[in-house]
VOKE-717084 format. One record per residue (C-alpha): chain; residue number from 1; residue in three letters; x, y, z. Coordinates in Angstrom, 2 decimals, decimal comma, m for minus. Last residue first. Example, Ala and Ser with C-alpha at 12.3 -4.5 7.8 and 13.67 -1.06 7.14 Angstrom:
  kette   nr  rest        X        Y        Z
      A    2   SER    13,67    m1,06     7,14
      A    1   ALA    12,30    m4,50     7,80
! end
This chain:
  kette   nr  rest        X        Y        Z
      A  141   UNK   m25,15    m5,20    27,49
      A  140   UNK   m23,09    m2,49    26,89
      A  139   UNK   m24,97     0,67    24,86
      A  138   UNK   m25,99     2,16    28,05
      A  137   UNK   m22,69     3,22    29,49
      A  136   UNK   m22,24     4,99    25,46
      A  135   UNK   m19,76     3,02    23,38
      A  134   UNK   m17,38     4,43    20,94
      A  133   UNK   m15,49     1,78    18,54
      A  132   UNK   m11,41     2,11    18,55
      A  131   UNK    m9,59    m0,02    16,32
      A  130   UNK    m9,20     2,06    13,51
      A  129   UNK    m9,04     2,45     9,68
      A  128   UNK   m12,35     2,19     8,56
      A  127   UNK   m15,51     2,62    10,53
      A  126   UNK   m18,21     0,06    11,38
      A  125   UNK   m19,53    m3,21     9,77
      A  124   UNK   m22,40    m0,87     8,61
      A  123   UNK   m23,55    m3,62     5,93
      A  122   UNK   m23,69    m0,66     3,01
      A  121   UNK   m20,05     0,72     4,87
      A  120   UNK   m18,57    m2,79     4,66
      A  119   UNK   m19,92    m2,91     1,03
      A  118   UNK   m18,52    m0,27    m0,52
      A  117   UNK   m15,31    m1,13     0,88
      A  116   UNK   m14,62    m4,42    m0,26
      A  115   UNK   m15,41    m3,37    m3,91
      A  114   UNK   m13,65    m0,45    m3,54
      A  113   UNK   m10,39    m2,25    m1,89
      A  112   UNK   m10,80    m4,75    m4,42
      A  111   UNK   m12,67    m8,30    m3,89
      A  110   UNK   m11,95   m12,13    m4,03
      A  109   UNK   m13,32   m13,00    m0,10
      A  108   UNK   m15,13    m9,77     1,13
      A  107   UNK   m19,02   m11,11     1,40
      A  106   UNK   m17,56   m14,64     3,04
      A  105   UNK   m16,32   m13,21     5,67
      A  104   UNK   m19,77   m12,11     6,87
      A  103   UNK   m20,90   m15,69     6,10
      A  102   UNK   m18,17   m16,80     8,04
      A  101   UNK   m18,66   m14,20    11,06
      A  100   UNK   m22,14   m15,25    11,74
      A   99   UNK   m21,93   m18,82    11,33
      A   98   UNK   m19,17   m18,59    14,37
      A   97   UNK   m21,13   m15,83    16,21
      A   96   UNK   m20,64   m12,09    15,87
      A   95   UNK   m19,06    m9,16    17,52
      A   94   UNK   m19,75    m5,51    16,00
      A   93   UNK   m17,97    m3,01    15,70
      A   92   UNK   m15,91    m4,96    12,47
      A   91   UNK   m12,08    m4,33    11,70
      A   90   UNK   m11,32    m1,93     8,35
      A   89   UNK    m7,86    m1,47     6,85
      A   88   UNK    m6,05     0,92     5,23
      A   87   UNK    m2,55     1,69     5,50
      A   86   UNK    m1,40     0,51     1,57
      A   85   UNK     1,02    m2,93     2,05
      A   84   UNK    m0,18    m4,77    m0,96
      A   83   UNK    m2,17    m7,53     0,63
      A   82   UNK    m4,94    m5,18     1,90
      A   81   UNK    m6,85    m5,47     5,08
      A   80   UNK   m10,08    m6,76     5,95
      A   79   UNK   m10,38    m7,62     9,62
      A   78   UNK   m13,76    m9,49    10,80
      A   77   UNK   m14,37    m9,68    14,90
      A   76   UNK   m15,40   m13,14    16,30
      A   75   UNK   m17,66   m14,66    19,44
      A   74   UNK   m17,86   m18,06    21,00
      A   73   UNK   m15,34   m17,61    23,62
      A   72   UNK   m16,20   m14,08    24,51
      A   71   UNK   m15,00   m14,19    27,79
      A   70   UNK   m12,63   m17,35    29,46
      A   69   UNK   m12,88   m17,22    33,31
      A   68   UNK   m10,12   m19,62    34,76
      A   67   UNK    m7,54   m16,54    34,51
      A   66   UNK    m9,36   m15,49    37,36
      A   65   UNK    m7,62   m12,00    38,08
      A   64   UNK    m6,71   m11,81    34,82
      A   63   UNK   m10,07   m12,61    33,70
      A   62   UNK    m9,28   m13,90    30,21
      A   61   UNK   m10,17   m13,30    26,25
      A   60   UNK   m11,82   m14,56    23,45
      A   59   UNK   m12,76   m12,25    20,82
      A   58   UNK   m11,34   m14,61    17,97
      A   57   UNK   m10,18   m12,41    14,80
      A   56   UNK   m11,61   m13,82    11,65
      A   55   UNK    m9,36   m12,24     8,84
      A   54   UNK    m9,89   m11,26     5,17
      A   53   UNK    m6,97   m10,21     3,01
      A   52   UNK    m8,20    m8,24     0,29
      A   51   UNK    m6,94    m7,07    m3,15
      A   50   UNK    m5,15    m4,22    m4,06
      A   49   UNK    m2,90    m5,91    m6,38
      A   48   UNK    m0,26    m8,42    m5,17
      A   47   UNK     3,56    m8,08    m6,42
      A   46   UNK     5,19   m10,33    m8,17
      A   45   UNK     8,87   m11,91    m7,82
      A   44   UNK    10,40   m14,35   m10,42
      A   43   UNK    13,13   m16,78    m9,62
      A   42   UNK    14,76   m19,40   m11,84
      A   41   UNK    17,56   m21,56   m11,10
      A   40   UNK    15,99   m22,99    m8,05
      A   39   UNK    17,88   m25,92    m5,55
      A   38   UNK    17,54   m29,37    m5,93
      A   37   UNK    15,67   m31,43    m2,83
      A   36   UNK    13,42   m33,26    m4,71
      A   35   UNK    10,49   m30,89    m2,52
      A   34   UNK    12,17   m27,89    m4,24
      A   33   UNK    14,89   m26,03    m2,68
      A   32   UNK    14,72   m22,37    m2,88
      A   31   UNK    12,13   m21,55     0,04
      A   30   UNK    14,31   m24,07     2,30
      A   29   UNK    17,04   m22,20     1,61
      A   28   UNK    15,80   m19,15     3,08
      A   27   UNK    14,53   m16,20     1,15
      A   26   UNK    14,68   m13,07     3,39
      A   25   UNK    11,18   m11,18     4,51
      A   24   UNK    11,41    m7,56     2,83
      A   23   UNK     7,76    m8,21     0,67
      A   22   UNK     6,27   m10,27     3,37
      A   21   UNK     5,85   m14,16     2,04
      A   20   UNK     3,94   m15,77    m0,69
      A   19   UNK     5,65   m18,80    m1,86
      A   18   UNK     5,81   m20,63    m5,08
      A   17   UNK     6,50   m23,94    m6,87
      A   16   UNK     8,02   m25,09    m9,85
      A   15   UNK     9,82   m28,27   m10,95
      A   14   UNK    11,41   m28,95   m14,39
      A   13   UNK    14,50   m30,46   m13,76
      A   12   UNK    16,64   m27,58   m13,64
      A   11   UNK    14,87   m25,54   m10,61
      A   10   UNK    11,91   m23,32   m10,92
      A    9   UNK    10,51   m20,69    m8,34
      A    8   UNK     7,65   m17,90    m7,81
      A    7   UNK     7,89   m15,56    m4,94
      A    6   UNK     4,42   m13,87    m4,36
      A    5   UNK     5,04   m11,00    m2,27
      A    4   UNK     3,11    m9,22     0,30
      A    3   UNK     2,84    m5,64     1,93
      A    2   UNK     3,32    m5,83     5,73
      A    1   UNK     0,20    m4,97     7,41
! end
């Protein structure tokens, strides 16, 4: 993940607003001009802590050879990453229903790294950093 920026604007008449963007990502115009249109005197950049970002990835995919048949339509994958750039990540074994996966995600929205952490291993979400989950012949239903 690209570490993250919170961009925080005023122009001349009193307006303020903010963006949070990747860290190298350009400012455009656009992210200067407030919604009257004048353009920011003031700009102050902060960087995120080590909290999470918490993602609900959609397992659905196709039959390439039928593209017709959809797989895994109903079922989701949690991804917890951190906004401030560090490599580490975790990204659930496990597939889960709708309810399933927001009450999961729910368990990792406002925490640390630790915090976030301790508990993925206690709820044995699977390993951190990787993609790649082992599965014996027998374990596939």
């Amino acid at each position: 993940m690209q570490k993250k920026q919170w961009r925080k604007y005023s122009c001349e008449l009193g307006e303020s607003w903010e963006i949070f963007i990747d860290e190298n990502q350009k400012t455009t115009k656009k992210d200067i001009t407030c919604s009257k249109g004048h353009e920011a005197v003031m700009e102050k950049e902060i960087n995120p802590s080590n909290y999470v970002i918490v993602s609900v990835i959609p397992c659905a995919n196709q039959d390439e050879h039928n593209p017709a048949n959809i797989y895994d339509l109903d079922l989701f994958q949690i991804k917890i990453e951190l906004m401030n750039g560090e490599d580490w990540f975790a990204f659930s074994q496990q597939k889960y229903s709708k309810v399933d996966v927001i009450k999961l995600s729910n368990l990792f929205v406002g925490l640390n790294k630790y915090q976030a952490e301790r508990i993925w291993k206690a709820k044995k979400l699977g390993d951190m950093n990787t993609y790649r989950h082992e599965h014996s012949y027998y374990d596939i239903e």
